[in-house]
N, C-alpha and C positions, 0 to 999 in steps of 0.2 A: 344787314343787321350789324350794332356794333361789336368789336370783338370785346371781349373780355380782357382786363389787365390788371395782373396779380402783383405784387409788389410785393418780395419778401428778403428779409431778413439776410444778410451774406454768414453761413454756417461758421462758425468758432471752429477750432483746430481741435478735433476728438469729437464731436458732436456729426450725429446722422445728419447729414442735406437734407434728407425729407422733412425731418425733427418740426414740429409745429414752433413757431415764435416763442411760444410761454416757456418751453424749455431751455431757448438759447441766453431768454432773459433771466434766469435761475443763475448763470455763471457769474460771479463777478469779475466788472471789468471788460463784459463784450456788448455791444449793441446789439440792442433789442428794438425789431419795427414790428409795426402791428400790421398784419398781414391785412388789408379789407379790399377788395372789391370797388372797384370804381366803374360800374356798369354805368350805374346813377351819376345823371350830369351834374357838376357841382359840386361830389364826394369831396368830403376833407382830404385832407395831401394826411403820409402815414406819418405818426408819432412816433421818434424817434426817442431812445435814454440812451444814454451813457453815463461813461463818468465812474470814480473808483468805486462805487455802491451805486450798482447798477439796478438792484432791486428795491421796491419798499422793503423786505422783509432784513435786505443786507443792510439797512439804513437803522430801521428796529432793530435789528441785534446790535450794531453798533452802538447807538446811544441810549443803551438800555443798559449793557457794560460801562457804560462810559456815568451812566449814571448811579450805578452802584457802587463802582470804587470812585466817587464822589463824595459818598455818601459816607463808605467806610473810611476814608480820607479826612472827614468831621469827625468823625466817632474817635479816629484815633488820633486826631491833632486833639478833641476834649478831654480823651483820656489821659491824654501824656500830660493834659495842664489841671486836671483834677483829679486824679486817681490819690486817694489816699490822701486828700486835702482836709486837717481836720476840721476848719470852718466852713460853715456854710457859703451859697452861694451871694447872698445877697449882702455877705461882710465884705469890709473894703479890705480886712488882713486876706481873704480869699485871692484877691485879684495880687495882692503883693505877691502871695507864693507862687500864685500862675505866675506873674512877669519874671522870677526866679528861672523859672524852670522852662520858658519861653525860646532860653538860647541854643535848650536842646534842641529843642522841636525845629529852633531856623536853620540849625547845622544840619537837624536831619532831612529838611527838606532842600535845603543846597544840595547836600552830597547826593540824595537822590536825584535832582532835575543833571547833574552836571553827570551823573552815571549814565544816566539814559539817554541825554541827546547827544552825548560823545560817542557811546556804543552804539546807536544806531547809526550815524553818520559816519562813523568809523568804517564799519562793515558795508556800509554803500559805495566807499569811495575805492575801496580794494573788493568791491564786489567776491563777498566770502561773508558766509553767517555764522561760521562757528569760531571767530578769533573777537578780542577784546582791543582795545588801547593799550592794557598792558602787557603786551606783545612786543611793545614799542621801550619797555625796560623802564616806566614811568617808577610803578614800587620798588624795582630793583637800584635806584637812582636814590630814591629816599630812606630806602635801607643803608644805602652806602653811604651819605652823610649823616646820619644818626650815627649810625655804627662807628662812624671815622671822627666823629664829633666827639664820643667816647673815648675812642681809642686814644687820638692825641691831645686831651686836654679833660678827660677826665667826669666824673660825674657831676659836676658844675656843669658842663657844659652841655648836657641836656637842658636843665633849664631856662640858661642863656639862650636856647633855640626857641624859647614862647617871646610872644611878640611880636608885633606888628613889624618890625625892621627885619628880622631873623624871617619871617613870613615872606615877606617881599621881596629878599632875595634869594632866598628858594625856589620862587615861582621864576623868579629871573634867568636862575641857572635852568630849572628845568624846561621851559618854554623855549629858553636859548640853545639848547643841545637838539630837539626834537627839528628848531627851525634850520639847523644846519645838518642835521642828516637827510630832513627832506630837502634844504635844498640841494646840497651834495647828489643825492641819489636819484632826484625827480629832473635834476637837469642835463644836459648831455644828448650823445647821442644812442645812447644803448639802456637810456632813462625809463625804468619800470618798477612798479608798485612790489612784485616778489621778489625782485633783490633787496628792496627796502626792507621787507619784513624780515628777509632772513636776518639780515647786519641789524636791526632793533634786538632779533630773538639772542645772537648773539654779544652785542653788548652787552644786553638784559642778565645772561650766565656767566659774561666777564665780572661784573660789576657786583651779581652775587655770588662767586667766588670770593670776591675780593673782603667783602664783606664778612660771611664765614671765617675769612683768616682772621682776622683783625680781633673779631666776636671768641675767636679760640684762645688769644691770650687774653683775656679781661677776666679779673677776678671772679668769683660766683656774685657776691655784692652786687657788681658793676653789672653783670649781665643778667640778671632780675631786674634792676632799674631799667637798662635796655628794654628787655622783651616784652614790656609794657608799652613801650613806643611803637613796636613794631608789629602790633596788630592791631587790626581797623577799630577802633573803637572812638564813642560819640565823646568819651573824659578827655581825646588827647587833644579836643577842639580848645581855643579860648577865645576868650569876648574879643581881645583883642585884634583878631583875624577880621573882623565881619566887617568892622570899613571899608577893608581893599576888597574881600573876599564875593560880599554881597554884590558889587554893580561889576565884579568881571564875571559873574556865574548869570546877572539876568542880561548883557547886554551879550554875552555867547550864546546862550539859549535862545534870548530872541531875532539874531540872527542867523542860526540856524533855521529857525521857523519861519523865519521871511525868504529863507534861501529851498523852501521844500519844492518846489519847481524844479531846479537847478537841480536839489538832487534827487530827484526823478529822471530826469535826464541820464547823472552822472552813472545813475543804477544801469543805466544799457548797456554802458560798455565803451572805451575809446571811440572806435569809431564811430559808433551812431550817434557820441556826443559831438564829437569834430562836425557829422553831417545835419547835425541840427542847427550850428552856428554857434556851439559853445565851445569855449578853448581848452580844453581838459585839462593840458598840467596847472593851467591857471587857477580851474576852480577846484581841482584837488587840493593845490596849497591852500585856497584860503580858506578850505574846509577843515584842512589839515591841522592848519594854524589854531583854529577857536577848539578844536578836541584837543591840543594838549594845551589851551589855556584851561579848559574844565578839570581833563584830569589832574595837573598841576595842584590846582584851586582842591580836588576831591582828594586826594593822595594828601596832600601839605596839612588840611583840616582835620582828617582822623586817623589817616595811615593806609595802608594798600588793602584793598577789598575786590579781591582779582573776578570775581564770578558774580555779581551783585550784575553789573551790566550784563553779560550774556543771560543771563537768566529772564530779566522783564523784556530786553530786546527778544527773545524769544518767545515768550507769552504774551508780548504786543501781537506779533504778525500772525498767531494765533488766533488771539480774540476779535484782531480787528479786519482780518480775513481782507485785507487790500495791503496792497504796497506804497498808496501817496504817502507822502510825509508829512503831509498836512494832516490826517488822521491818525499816521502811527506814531509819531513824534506826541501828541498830548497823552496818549495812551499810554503811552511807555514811562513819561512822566507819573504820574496816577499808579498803575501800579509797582514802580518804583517807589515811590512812597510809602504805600498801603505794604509795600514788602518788609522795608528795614523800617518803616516808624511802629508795624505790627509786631516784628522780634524783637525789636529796643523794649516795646511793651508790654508782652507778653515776658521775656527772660528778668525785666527788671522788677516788676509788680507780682509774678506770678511766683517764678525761680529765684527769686532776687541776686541774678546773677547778668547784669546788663553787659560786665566784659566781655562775654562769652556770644555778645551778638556776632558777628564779624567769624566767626568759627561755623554758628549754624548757618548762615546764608552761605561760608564757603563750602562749609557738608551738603547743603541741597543743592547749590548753582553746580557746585562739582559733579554730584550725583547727572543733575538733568541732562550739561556736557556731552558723557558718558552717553547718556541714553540717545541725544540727539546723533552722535557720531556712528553709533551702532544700530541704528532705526536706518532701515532701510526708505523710509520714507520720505516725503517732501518736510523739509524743515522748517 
């Protein structure tokens, strides 16, 4: 007689060996076979899934989330171009005052995509989920020349800073300071990502020391003008940014997203990326590199918004309950968005108090922080 042969499933790590298949395929992210029976000559060979949504149900709740801050992602891009429009929709003055109001809604959707796919890749490449880009002293950089742009040369020279020229070399200094302490610090021989962050953290408190002093001798006048700059808000954007600012915010985004493999990869850890065949400090910088072209690009546009990123990077890996980057990178986008273009819309229309965005998102992301640091649990 023939014998019998089972074929089953290799147990996931916390899961009983006995455990039947349909349980092990309930995990995300572990392969699941279907146990059958091959007495019968001819039986099908067993069906295997993998893959980051390992279940239909992980694949439903994903694009079901994904389809509702879609949806609220319309709702409140229509909001922001029609709320309180006194003409109808079918007037052609209608569409004038949307195209009006249009610039907000592009700066609000830049600074969102350039939040989220900096802070997610950020924290992939220093493998750690509770630290931001500005870690790296990005807002403390642009508090320091505002403030020093003040200091010596007065309040004119605040507004000599809008512009496309003033814009560009902004981004020049900051892109350029970031790419010489990572290369300084990523190359060598005793070259690692925690000494990096520490010499960022501290720059970071040089730079806002320095800043503070400067801000103490400035008249009261002078530092009102100031402290308008120096909180994140969507007024300190102008049109004139959006030539440079648009094709460096979508050519870093989209290659980050063509780079989600890589960091998948980079998520293991040094060595398992050296033994896969990838170069590590290599793709660290050019990771590195396109997060401080975003934050640059997000920081220059409205001003420092320190917790905006940790907050949707947090509630991506939540919602989307996998780690590819291929799924949590659009997620993280989405609700990015639906985060700050909802307080822009709610504080301005509601409270009519739209400066005050940038405060509520740093009271909640702060708050959430906190929770996540103090939560014993998986982050």
């Amino acid at each position: 007689m023939k014998e019998n042969t089972v074929t089953t499933s290799a147990s996931p790590i916390g899961t009983d060996p006995g455990a039947p298949a349909s349980s092990a395929a309930s995990t995300p992210g572990t392969t699941a076979v279907d146990t059958t029976s091959t007495d019968a000559p001819g039986a099908a060979s067993p069906r295997r899934h993998s893959g980051p949504l390992a279940t239909s149900r992980a694949k439903w709740r994903y694009w079901s989330i994904m389809s509702g801050l879609s949806i609220a992602a319309v709702a409140i891009a229509f909001g922001l171009l029609a709320w309180d429009n006194p003409l109808p929709i079918t007037d052609e003055g209608f569409w004038l005052i949307a195209e009006l109001r249009a610039q907000n809604l592009i700066v609000i959707a830049m600074v969102a995509l350039c939040q989220a796919f900096a802070t997610v890749s950020f924290q992939t490449v220093t493998n750690n989920r509770i630290i931001t880009p500005s870690i790296m002293g990005f807002e403390s950089l642009y508090i320091a020349i505002q403030t020093g742009a003040m200091y010596f040369f007065g309040v004119t020279a605040i507004a000599d800073l809008k512009g496309l020229t003033p814009f560009a070399i902004q981004l020049v200094v900051m892109v350029g300071l970031s790419l010489m302490l990572y290369g300084w610090l990523l190359s060598g021989k005793y070259a690692n990502i925690e000494i990096m962050l520490l010499i960022g953290v501290v720059i970071g408190g040089g730079l806002g020391a320095v800043a503070t002093f400067m801000q103490r001798t400035l008249t009261p006048s002078e530092f009102d003008v100031l402290s308008a700059r120096l909180f994140g808000s969507i007024a300190n954007s102008d049109a004139a940014y959006l030539p440079l600012a648009i094709p460096l915010c979508l050519i870093a985004c989209t290659l980050l997203y063509v780079s989600s493999s890589r960091l998948n990869v980079l998520a293991l850890g040094k060595a398992a990326t050296g033994n896969l065949g990838l170069n590590h400090k290599v793709e660290t910088m050019k990771i590195l590199f396109l997060v401080s072209i975003l934050m640059a690009v997000s920081v220059s546009m409205i001003g420092p918004m320190i917790f905006l990123g940790f907050l949707v990077a947090m509630l991506s890996y939540q919602f989307a309950d996998t780690y590819d980057h291929k799924y949590v990178l659009p997620m993280t986008g989405l609700i990015s968005f639906v985060v700050l273009g909802g307080a822009y819309f709610i504080m301005k229309n509601v409270f009519y108090a739209e400066g005050v965005v940038s405060i509520i998102i740093e009271v909640v992301g702060g708050g959430a922080f906190l929770f996540v640091i103090l939560r014993k649990g998986r982050l």
